[in-house]
Each structure stands twice: as C-alpha cells, then as structure tokens.
N, C-alpha and C positions, 0 to 999 in steps of 0.2 A: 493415505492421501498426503501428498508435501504441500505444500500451501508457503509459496515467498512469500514477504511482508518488504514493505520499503516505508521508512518515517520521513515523511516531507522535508524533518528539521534535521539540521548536523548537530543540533544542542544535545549534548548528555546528558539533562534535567528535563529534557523537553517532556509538556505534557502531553503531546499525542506519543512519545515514547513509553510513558506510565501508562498509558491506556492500551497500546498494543499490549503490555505486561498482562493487563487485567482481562485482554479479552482473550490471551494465550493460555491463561490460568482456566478461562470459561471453555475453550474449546478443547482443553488436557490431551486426553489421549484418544477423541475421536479424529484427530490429524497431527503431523509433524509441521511445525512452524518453524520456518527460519529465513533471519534477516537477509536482505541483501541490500548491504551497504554501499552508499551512494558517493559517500565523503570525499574518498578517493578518486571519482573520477576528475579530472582536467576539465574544463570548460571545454564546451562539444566546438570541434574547428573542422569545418571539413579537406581542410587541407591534409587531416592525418587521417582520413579513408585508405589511405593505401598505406600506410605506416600504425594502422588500430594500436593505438596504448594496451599494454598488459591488462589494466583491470581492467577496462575497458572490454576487452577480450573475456575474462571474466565474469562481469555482468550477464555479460550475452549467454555465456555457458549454464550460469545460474539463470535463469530464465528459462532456460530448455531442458532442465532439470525438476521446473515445479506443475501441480497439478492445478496451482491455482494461485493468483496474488491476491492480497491483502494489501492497501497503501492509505496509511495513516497519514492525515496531512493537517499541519496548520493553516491559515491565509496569512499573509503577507500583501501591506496591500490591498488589501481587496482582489488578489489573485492568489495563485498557487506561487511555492517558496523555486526559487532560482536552479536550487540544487533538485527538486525534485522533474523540474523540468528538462535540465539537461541530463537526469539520467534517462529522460524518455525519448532526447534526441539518440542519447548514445546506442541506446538501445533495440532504436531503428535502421541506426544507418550502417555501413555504405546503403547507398539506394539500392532496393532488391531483397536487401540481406535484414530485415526486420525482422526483430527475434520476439516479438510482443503476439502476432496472427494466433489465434484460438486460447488462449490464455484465459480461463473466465476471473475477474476482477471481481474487488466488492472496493467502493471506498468508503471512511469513516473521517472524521477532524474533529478535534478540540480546538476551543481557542478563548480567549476572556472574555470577549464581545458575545454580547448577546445573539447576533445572528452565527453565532458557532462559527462552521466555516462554508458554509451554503455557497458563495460567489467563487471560494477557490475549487471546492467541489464542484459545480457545475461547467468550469473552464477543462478540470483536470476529464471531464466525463466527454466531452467534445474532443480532447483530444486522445482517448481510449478509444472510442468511439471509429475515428481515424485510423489508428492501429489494428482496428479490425478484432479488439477484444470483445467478447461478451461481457457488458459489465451489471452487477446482481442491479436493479432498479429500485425495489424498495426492502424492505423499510429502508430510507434516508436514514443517517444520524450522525444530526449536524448538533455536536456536543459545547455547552459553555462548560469551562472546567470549573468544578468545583473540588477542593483540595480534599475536604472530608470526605468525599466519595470514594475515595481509594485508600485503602492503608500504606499510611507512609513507611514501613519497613516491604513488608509484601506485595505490594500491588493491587492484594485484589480488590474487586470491588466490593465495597462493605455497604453504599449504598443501596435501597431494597429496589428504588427504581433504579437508576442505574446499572444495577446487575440485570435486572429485569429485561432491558434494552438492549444488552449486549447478547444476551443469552438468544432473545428474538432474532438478532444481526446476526449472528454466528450460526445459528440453526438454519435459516434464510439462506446463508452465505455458504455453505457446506453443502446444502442442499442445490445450492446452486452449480457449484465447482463438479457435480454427480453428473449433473443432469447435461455439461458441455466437457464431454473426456476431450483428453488432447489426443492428439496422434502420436505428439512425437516422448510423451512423459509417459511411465511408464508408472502405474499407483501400486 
C-alpha cells in the first residue's frame, strides 16, 4: 500500500512534521509513506492552466501514484495554513482534470492551543469533501503538542497515550484506504 502524506507547514521544525515522523514509525512496514511536498508550488493563478508549472505537473503525478493520503495540518488562524490550501487548488485544476476523485484521506493536526487544530480540520474536511475524497471520519485527532511525547532525536512516540492514539488513527486509517481501492493506483 503507498499512502502520500502532505504537512500543512513549510517549517522544517514543524510539529505536525514530527508527528507525521511518529505516526510513520507506528505504521513501518504495514505501508509505504511518502511526502509529497508542497513548498515548491507557485501560488495557484489560473492564468497558467494552459502553461501548468513543472511541479505543479508533478504533484498531480504524485497523487495518481498513491493508495491513499495522509495530510498533517497545523491551524493558522483558525483555518487551514495557505500552502496547504493551494496545493489543493493545484491539485484540482485545470477544470475537469482534478487529480484528488477516489483518493481515501485520513486528516490529523498538532498545534499549541488547546483546541489542537479542530476549526482547520473541519474546513480542510469540506473541502475534501468537494474533491470528491473519501475522507477516514473518525477517530478525529485533533493534537495539542506536547514536546515530551515524542523523542527528540527519533520521533517516535514515547508517550503511552499518544502512541496509543496514533496507533488507533493509523490502524482506522489503513483500514480505511482497504476498504476504498483506487482505480487508477495500483497497490
């Protein structure tokens, strides 16, 4: 099974970064995880539909190559972060040509605030939703980060609940990705 991941944040320290780490570590070798990075695309213009940027192009290919996403997100705001959301314009467009249809989703967030990231998750789920994903419904996990939950060299999770939770989300989330094959990904 391939399973994309996409991190809401362009930070290199980010903690929904460290957490995709820990929950990659939880899910080893019952799937293949890998990023696909956002950083690079250009702010979505629809002027360049008919001139698509190279990564841009890229994205999309990576996208029709997974069995399933994973999207780690912090809030910003009290919404979903900038970058995250223009890779899900680029992702869709030109009109027609949306590379998101059958994709089953699972989202996840950290953030410092107590409401974890509930309000960016519920916007990013609407707009999944739209794309025509199947996205995993529960268990939710809307994460406040706590630093000693994770080993700072490793990742993994070292706390007992914590690990407890991801292990739930990822067994949920796999089981999910089973149960909506894609047509065009090939496991």
């Amino acid at each position: 099974m391939r399973i994309g991941s996409i991190v809401g944040s362009l930070s290199e320290v980010s903690v929904n970064r460290r957490m995709l780490s820990a929950l990659t570590e939880i899910i080893g070798s019952r799937a293949e995880l890998t990023e696909l990075p956002i950083g690079d695309l250009p702010v979505y213009n629809r002027d360049l539909d008919d001139r698509f940027p190279e990564t841009a192009t890229r994205f999309k290919e990576q996208l029709g190559e997974v069995d399933g996403l994973i999207i780690v997100t912090p809030e910003y705001n009290r919404s979903m972060p900038a970058a995250l959301k223009n890779a899900l314009e680029w992702g869709s467009r030109p009109g027609g040509e949306n590379a998101f249809p059958g994709i089953p989703a699972g989202v996840l967030g950290v953030s410092s605030g107590r409401l974890g990231t509930a309000l960016a998750q519920h916007q990013l789920r609407e707009v999944l939703a739209y794309l025509d994903m199947p996205t995993l419904g529960q268990p939710e996990l809307y994460l406040t980060f706590d630093p000693a939950a994770l080993d700072p060299v490793t990742g993994v999770a070292v706390d007992p609940d914590l690990r407890r939770r991801l292990e739930r989300w990822a067994g949920r989330f796999l089981d999910h990705v089973a149960a909506h094959p894609r047509g065009g990904a090939q496991s």
